[in-house]
Each structure stands twice: as C-alpha cells, then as structure tokens.
C-alpha positions in Angstrom: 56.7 153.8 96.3 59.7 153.2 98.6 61.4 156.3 99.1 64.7 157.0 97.6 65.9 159.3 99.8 65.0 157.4 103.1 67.4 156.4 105.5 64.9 154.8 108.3 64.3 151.3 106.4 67.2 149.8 108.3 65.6 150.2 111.4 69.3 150.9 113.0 70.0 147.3 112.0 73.1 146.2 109.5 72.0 143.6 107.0 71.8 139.9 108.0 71.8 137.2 105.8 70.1 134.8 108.3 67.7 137.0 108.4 66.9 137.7 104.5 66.9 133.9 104.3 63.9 133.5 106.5 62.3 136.3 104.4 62.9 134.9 101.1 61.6 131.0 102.8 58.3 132.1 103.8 58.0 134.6 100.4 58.9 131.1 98.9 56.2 129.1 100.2 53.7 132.6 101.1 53.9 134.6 97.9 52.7 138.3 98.9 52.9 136.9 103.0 51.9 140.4 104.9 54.1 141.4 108.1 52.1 139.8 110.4 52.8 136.4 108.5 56.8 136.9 109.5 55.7 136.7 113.5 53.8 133.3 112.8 56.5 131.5 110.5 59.5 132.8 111.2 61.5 133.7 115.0 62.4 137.3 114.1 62.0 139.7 116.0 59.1 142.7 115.7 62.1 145.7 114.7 63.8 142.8 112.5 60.2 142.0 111.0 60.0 145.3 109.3 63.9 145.7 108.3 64.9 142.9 106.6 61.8 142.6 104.2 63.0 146.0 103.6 66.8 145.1 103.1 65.4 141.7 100.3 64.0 144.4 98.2 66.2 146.9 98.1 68.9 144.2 97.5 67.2 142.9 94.5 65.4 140.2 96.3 61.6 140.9 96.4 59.2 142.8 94.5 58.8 146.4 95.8 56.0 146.4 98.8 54.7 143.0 97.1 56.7 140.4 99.0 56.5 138.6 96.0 60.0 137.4 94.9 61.9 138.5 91.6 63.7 136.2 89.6 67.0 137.0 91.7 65.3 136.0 94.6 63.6 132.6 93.4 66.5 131.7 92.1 68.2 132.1 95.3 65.4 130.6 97.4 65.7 127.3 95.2 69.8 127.4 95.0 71.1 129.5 97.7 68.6 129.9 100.8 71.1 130.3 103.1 72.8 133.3 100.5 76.0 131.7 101.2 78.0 132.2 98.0 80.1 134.9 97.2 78.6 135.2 94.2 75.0 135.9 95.8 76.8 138.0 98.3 78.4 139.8 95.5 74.9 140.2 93.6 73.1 141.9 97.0 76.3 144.5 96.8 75.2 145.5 93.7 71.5 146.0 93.4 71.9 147.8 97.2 74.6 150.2 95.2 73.5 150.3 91.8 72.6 153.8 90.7 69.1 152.4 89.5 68.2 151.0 93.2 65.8 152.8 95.7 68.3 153.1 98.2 70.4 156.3 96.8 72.5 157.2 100.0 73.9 153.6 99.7 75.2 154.0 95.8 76.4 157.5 96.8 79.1 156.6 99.7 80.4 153.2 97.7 80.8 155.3 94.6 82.4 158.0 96.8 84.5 155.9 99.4 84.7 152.0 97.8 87.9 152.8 96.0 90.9 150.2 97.1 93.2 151.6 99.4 91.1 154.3 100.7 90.9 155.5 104.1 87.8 157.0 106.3 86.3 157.5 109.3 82.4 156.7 110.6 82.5 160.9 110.7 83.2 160.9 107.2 80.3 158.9 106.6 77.9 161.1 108.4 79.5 164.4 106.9 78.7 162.8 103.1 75.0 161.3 104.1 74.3 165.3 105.4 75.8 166.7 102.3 74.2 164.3 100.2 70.7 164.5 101.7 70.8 168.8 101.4 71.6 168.4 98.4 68.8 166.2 97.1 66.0 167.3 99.8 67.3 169.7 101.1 66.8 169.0 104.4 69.1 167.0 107.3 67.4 164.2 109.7 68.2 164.2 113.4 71.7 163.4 114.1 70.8 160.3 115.1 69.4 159.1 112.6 72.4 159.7 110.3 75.4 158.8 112.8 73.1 155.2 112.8 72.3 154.9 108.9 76.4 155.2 108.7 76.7 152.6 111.3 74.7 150.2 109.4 76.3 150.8 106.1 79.8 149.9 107.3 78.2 147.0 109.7 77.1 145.7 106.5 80.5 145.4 104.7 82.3 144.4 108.2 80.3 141.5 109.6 80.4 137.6 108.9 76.3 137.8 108.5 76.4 140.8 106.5 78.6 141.3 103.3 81.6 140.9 105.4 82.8 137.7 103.6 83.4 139.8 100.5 86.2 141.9 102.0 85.2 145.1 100.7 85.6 146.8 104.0 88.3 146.0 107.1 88.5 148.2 110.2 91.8 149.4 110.5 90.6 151.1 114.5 87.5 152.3 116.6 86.0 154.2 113.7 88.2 154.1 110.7 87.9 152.0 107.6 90.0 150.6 105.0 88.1 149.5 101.1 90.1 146.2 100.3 91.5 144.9 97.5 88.7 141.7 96.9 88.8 139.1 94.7 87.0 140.3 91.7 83.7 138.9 91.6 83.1 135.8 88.8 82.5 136.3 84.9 78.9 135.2 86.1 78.0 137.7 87.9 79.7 140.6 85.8 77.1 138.9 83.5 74.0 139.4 85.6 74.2 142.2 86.6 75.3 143.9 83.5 71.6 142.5 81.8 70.1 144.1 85.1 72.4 147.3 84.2 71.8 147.4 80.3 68.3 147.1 81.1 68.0 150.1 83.1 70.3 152.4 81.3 70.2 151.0 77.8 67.0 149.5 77.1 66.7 149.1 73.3 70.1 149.9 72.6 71.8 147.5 70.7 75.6 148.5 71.5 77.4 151.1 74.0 80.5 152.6 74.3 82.9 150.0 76.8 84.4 153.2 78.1 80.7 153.5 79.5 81.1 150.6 81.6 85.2 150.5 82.4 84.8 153.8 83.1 81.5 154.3 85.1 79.7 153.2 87.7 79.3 149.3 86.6 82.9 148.6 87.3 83.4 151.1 90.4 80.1 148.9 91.9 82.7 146.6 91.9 85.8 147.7 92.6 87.2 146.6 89.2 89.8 148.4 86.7 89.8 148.9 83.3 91.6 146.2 82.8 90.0 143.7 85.0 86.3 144.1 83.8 88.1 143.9 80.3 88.8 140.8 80.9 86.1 139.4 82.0 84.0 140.9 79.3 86.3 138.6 77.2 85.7 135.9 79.6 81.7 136.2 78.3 82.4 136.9 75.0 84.0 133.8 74.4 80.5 132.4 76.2 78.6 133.5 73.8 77.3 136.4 76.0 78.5 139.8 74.2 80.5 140.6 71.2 83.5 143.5 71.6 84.4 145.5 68.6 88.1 147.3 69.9 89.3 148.0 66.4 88.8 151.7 66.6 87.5 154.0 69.4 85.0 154.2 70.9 84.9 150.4 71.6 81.8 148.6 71.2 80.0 146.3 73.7 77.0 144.3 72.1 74.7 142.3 74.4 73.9 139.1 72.5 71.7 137.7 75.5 70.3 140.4 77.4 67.6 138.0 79.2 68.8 138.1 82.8 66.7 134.7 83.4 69.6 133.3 81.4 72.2 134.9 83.1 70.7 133.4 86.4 70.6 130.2 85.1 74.3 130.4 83.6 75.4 131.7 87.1 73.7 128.9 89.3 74.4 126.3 86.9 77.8 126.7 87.8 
C-alpha cells in the first residue's frame, strides 16, 4: 500500500507532463513494465524513474504499484498521450486533491489555500504540511523534506509542464502566491469525476443532498460556487447524466449513469 501520509514520492521533483506521458506509453505497450523497463524504453532519468510512475498513480493514472493503467489512463494514452487538454489537466488536479486519493497532504493545502483571491507564502505551506503531519502521525520529517514537498506542490500549479496551464496558481513575488480565478472546468469533467466521487463516498446510494456537493469538497476541488457547479449539474441533466429534484430542501442529485467508462467516453468524444 502507498502511504498516505508520505511526502518523499516526489523525489523533490514538481509534476511533469512530458514525463507522465512516457510513463503512461510504455504502460501502454508494457502492461505491469517494472522500473528497470523505464531506463530501457524511455530517456528519463534514474530520480525521474521512480517519481513520475509515482505522480501517474496518484493522479489517477495507473493502478497502485501495478503499472497497469486505469481506465483514466487508457483513455488518455489512446486520446491524449501528450495530456495536453485542459480537461486531462483538469482531471490530474482532482484525483491528486480528492479527499479519497493516497496523497492526503495534497487534498489538505488545496482545500485549505485553493480559494480565489487568496494570498500565501511557501512558509505558509510548510507551517500547514507540519501541522497537518502532527496531527495525523504525529511526528514532523526533517525540514527539508517539508520546505521541498511545498516547493513541489506550488511548482506543480506554476509551471507550463505541470498544471500551470490551468491557472490555479500565479506568483505574485519570490515566495508568495496568488489562487486564480480559472475558467471552470467543462460539464465533462464535472461529470467524471463526480462518478469517480459518488463512487467513493456514495456507493449504493441512489440520491444525495446537492448541498453535499455545492457545499463540500467536490466543488472546492475545483474552485467552483454554488452557483457555478449548479449550473453545470444542469448542463448534465439535460444530457441525460443526473436528474435534480430543487422543489423542496434538501435538493436531490440522482446519478442516472454512474459508469465512469461512460463518462470517459462522453468526455473524449468531445
């Protein structure tokens, strides 16, 4: 089992989409390739090796320590190798920060700093990994190790290769951050990663409150409103996605395809 309150698997390294792509081609075409496999077939290097196998699976990418792809990441392979779309870009975000995902730290500070407008600083950061990591382990790891896992987290949200093209993150100096105000992210992928979401918080439910979603972490993942994710649930309700019942509180969301194979195929069909 990966750890879920590691904060090594980065190897210092920010995410790189060049880099996950040559993962996902040789899991493409090796299914369950080993480490060594990544020195013959692709030209990353040894550190890079071990990160960004690391970085496909926590982002939703690979099977957990199988380097077998999921169904998000043969879809990709066959439509986006390259991850190029914003809408790919937009799905990594969330399985990295969904509360469900190995990699808690990473839901903790988006949940706790990605609100539009904010303001903080790379000590900020490091202050809420320590607090975060007594809390739950109740131990600290070297300085070091935290000042870096910060570093990468904000690398990740600032640079073209990363999720930089999402503009989730600017930085306003040396050190200090700004969240942005992004273009919401399509009905598509709202309609993904809610199957993904329903799944692990709702399985066998039939409906759910839609305060449970406006309100909680599925729209703060993405930076939305009430009003915006709304919307878009509208948007996939007149897809034939999910019904709404808003004639009396609480609301109602009904998932009328929860297959997220579908939802894949609605979102790359596009």
């Amino acid at each position: 089992m990966i750890s879920t309150y590691s904060l090594t698997f980065h190897r210092t390294f920010s995410l790189s989409r060049t880099s996950i792509s040559k993962v996902l081609s040789l899991a493409k075409n090796k299914p369950g390739f080993k480490t060594s496999e990544l020195q013959l077939y692709t030209d990353l290097g040894t550190i890079y090796q071990e990160a960004m196998p690391r970085y496909a699976s926590r982002a939703g990418l690979l099977e957990e320590k199988k380097n077998v792809l999921t169904p998000f990441g043969k879809t990709v392979a066959e439509h986006d190798p390259s991850l190029e779309k914003l809408d790919t870009q937009w799905l990594l975000h969330y399985h990295l920060a969904a509360p469900h995902g190995v990699t808690a730290f990473w839901h903790f500070l988006v949940r706790k700093r990605f609100l539009s407008g904010n303001i903080f600083t790379a000590s900020d950061l490091v202050d809420d990994l320590k607090h975060f990591l007594l809390e739950h382990t109740g131990k600290t790891p070297a300085q070091d190790s935290i000042r870096s896992t910060a570093a990468i987290f904000s690398g990740t949200y600032l640079k073209s290769d990363g999720l930089g093209r999402l503009e989730l993150l600017e930085q306003m100096q040396e050190r200090t951050y700004r969240v942005g105000y992004p273009n919401p992210p399509s009905a598509q992928v709202i309609g993904y990663a809610l199957t993904d979401y329903w799944k692990a918080h709702y399985d066998g439910r039939l409906t759910i409150n839609l305060d449970d979603l406006t309100h909680g972490d599925f729209a703060a993942i993405f930076l939305l409103g009430e009003e915006s994710l709304t919307q878009i649930l509208l948007q996939l309700k007149q897809e034939g996605m999910l019904d709404l019942y808003r004639i009396s509180h609480p609301y109602q969301v009904v998932l009328l395809q929860p297959e997220p194979e579908l939802a894949l195929q609605r979102l790359y069909a596009r």
